[in-house]
N, CA, C and O atoms as a GROMACS GRO file, in nm:
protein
  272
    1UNK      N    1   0.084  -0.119   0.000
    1UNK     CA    2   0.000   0.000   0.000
    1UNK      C    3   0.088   0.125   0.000
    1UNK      O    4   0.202   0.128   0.047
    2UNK      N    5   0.022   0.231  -0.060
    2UNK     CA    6   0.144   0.334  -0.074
    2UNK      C    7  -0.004   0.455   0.002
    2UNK      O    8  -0.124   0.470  -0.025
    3UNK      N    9   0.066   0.501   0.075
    3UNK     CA   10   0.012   0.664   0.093
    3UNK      C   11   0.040   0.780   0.034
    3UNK      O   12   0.156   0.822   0.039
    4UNK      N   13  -0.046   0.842  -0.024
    4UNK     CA   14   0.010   0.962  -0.099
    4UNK      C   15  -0.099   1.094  -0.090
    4UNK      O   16  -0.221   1.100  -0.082
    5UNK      N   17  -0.024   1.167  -0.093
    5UNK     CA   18  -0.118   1.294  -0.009
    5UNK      C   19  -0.096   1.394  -0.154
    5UNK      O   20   0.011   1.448  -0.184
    6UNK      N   21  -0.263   1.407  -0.255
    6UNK     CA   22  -0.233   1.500  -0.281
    6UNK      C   23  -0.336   1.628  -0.284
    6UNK      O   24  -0.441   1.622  -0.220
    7UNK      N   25  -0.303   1.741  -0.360
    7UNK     CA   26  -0.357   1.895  -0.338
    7UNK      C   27  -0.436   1.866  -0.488
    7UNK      O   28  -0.390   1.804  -0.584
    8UNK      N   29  -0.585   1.938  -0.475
    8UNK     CA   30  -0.649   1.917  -0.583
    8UNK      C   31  -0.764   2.057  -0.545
    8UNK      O   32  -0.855   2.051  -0.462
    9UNK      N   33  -0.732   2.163  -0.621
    9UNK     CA   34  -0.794   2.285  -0.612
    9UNK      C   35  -0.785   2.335  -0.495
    9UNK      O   36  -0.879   2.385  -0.435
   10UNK      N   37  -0.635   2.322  -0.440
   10UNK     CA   38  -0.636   2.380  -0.323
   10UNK      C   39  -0.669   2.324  -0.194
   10UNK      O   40  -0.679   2.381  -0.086
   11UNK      N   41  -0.688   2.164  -0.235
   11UNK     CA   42  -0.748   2.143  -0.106
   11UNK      C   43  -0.710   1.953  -0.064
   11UNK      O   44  -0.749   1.859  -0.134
   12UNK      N   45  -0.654   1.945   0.024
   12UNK     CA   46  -0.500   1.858   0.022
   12UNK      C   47  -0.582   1.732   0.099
   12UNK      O   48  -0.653   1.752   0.198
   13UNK      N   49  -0.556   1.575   0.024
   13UNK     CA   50  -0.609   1.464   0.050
   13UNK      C   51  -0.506   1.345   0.092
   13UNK      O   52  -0.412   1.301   0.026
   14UNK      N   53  -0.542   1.313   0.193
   14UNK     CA   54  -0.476   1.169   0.205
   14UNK      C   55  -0.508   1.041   0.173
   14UNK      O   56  -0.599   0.977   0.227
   15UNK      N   57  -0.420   0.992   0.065
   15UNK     CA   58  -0.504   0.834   0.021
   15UNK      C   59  -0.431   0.760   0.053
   15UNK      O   60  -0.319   0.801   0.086
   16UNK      N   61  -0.465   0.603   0.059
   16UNK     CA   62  -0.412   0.493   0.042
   16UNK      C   63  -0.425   0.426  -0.047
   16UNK      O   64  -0.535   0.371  -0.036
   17UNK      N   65  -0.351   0.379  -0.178
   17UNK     CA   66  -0.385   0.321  -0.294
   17UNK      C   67  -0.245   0.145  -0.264
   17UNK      O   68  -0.155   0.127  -0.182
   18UNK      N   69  -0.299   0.060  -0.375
   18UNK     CA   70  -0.238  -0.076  -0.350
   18UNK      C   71  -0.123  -0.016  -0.483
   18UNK      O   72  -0.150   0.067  -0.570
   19UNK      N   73  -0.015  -0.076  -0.464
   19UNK     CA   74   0.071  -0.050  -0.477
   19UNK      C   75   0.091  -0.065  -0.684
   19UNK      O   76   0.154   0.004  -0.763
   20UNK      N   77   0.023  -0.162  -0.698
   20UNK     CA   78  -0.012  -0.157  -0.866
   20UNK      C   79  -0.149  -0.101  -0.903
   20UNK      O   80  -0.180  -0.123  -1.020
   21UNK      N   81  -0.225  -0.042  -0.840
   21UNK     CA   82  -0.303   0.054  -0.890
   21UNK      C   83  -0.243   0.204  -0.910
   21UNK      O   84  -0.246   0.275  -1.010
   22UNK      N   85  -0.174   0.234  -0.752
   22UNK     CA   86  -0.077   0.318  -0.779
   22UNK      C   87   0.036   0.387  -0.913
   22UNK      O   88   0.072   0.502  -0.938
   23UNK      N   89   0.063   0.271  -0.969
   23UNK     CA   90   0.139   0.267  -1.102
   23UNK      C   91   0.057   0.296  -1.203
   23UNK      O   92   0.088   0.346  -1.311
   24UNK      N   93  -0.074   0.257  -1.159
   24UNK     CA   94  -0.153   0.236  -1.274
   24UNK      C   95  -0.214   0.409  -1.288
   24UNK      O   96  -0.236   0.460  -1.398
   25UNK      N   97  -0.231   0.467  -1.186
   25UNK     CA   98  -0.277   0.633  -1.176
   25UNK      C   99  -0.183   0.717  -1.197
   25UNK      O  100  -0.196   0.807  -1.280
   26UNK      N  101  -0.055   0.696  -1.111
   26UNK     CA  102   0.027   0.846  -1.097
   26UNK      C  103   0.038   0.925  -1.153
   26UNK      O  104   0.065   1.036  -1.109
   27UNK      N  105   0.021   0.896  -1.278
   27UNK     CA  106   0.039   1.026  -1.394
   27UNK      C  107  -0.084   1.091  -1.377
   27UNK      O  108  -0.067   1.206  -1.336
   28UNK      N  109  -0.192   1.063  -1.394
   28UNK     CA  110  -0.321   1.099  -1.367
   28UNK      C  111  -0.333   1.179  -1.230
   28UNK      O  112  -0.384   1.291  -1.228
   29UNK      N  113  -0.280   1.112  -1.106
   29UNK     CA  114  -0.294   1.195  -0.988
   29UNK      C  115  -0.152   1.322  -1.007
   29UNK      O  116  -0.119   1.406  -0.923
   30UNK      N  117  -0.111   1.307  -1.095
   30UNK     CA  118   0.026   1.426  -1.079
   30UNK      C  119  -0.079   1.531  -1.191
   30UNK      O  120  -0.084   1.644  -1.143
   31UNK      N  121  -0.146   1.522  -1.299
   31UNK     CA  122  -0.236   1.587  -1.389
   31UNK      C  123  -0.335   1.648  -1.273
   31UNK      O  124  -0.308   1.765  -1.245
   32UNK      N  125  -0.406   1.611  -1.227
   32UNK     CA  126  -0.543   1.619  -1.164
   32UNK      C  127  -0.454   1.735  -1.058
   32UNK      O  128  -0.518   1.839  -1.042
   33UNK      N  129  -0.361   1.732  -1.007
   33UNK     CA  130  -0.314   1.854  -0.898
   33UNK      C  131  -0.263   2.024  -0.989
   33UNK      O  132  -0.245   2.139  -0.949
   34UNK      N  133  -0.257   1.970  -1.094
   34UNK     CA  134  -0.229   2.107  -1.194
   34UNK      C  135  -0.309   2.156  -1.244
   34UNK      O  136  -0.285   2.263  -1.299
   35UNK      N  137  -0.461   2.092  -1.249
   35UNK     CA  138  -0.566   2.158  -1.347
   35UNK      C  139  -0.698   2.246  -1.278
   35UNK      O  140  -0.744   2.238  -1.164
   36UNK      N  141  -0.732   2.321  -1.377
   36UNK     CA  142  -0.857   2.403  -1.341
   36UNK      C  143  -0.976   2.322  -1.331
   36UNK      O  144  -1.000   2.204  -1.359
   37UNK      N  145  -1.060   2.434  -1.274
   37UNK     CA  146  -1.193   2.330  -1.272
   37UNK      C  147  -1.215   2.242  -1.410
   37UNK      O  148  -1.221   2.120  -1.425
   38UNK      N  149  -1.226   2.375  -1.525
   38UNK     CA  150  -1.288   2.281  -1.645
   38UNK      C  151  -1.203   2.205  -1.705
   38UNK      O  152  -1.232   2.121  -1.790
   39UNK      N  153  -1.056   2.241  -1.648
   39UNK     CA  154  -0.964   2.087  -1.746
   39UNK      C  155  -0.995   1.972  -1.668
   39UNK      O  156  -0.966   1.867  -1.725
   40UNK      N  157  -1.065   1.955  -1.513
   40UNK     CA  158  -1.070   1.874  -1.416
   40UNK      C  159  -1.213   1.798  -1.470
   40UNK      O  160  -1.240   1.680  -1.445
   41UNK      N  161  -1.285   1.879  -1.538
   41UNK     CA  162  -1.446   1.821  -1.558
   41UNK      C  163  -1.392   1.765  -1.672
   41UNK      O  164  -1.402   1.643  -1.659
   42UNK      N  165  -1.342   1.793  -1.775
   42UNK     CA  166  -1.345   1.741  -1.924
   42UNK      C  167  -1.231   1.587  -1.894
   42UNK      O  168  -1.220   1.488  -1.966
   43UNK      N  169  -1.168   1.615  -1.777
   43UNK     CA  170  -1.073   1.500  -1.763
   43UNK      C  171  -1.169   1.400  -1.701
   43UNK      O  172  -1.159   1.290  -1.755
   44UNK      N  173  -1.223   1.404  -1.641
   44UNK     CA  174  -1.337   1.314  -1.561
   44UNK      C  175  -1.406   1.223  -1.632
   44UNK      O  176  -1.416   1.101  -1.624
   45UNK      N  177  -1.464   1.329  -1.723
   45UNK     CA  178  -1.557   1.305  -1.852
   45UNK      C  179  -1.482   1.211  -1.969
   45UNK      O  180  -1.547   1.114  -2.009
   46UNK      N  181  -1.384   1.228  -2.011
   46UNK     CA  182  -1.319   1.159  -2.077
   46UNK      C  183  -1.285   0.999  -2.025
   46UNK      O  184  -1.286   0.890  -2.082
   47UNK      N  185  -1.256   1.044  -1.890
   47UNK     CA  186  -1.201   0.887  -1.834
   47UNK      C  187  -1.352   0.847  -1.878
   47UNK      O  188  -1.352   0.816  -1.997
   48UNK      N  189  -1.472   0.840  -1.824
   48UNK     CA  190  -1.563   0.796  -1.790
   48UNK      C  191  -1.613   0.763  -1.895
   48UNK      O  192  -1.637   0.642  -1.900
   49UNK      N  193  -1.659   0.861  -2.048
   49UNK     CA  194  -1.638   0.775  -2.137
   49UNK      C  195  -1.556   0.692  -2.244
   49UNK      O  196  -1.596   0.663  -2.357
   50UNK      N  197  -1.419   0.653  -2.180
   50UNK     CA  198  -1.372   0.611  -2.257
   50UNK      C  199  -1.412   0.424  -2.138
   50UNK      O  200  -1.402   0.312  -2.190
   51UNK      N  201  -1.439   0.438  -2.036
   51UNK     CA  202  -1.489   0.348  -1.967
   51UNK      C  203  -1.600   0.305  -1.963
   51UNK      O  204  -1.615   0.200  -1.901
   52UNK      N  205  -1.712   0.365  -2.022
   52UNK     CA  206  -1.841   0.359  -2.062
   52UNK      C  207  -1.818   0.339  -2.193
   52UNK      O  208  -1.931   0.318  -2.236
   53UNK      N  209  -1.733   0.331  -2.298
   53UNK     CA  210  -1.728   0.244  -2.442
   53UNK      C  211  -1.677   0.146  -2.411
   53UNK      O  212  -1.740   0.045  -2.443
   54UNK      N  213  -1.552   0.126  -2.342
   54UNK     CA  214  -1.498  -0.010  -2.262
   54UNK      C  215  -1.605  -0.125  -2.227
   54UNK      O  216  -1.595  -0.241  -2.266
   55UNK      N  217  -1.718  -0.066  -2.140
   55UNK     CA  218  -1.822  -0.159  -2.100
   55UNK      C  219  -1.939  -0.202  -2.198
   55UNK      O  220  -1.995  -0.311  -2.192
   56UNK      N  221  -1.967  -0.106  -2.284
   56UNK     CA  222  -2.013  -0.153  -2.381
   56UNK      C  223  -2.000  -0.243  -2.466
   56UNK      O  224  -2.091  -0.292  -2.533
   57UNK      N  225  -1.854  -0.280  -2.470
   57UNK     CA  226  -1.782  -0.323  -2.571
   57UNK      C  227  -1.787  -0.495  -2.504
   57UNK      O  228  -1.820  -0.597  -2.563
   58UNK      N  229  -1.756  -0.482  -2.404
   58UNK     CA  230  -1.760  -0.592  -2.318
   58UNK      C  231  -1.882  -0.653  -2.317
   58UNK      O  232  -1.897  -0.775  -2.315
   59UNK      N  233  -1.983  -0.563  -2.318
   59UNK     CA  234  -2.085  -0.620  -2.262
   59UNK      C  235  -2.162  -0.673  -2.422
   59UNK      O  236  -2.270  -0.732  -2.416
   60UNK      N  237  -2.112  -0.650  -2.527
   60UNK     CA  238  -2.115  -0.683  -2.677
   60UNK      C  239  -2.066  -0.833  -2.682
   60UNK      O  240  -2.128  -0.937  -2.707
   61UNK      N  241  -1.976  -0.817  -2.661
   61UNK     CA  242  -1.874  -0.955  -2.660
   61UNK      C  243  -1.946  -1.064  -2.554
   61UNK      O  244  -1.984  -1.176  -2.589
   62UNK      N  245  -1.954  -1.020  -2.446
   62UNK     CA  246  -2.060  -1.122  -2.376
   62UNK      C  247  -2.154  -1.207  -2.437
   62UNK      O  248  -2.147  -1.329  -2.452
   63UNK      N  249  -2.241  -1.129  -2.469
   63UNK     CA  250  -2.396  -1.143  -2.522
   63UNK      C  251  -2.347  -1.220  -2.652
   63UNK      O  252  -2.404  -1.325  -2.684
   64UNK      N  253  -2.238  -1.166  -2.733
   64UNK     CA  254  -2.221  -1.283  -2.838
   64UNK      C  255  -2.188  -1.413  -2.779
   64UNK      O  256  -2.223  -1.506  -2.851
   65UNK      N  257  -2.107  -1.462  -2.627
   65UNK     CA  258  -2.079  -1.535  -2.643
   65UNK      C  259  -2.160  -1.650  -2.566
   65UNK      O  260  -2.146  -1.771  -2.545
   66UNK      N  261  -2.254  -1.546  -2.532
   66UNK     CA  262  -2.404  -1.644  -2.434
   66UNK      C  263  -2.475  -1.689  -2.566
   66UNK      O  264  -2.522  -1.801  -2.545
   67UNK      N  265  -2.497  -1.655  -2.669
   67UNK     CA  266  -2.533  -1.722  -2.774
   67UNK      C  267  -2.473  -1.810  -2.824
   67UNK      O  268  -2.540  -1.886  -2.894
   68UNK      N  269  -2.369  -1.830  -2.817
   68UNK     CA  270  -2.293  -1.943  -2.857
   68UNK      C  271  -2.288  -2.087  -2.781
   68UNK      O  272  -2.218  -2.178  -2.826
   0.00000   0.00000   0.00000
């Protein structure tokens, strides 16, 4: 587990993340401490749908393979 404390509009968080999720964010949590509100909303938004086509996609592939 890694602790990492960061500042996000001014206003400073303490997390605990597992140590390969960690790897898997940092760049993202080092982005998210430099941005304005609206680069912070459009970044949100982006993760979310590029994770909401992800699940779609999945959930495509499923359904083909319950038919099978």
């Amino acid at each position: 587990m890694k602790k990492v404390t960061i500042s996000v509009m001014g206003e400073k968080f303490e997390i605990e993340l597992e140590d390969e999720f960690f790897e898997f964010v940092k760049d993202d949590l080092a982005k998210v401490q430099k941005m304005t509100p609206k680069e912070l909303l459009v970044f949100v938004l982006e993760k979310n749908k590029r994770e909401f086509e992800l699940t779609k996609r999945v959930e495509k592939i499923l359904s083909i393979l319950e038919r099978e």
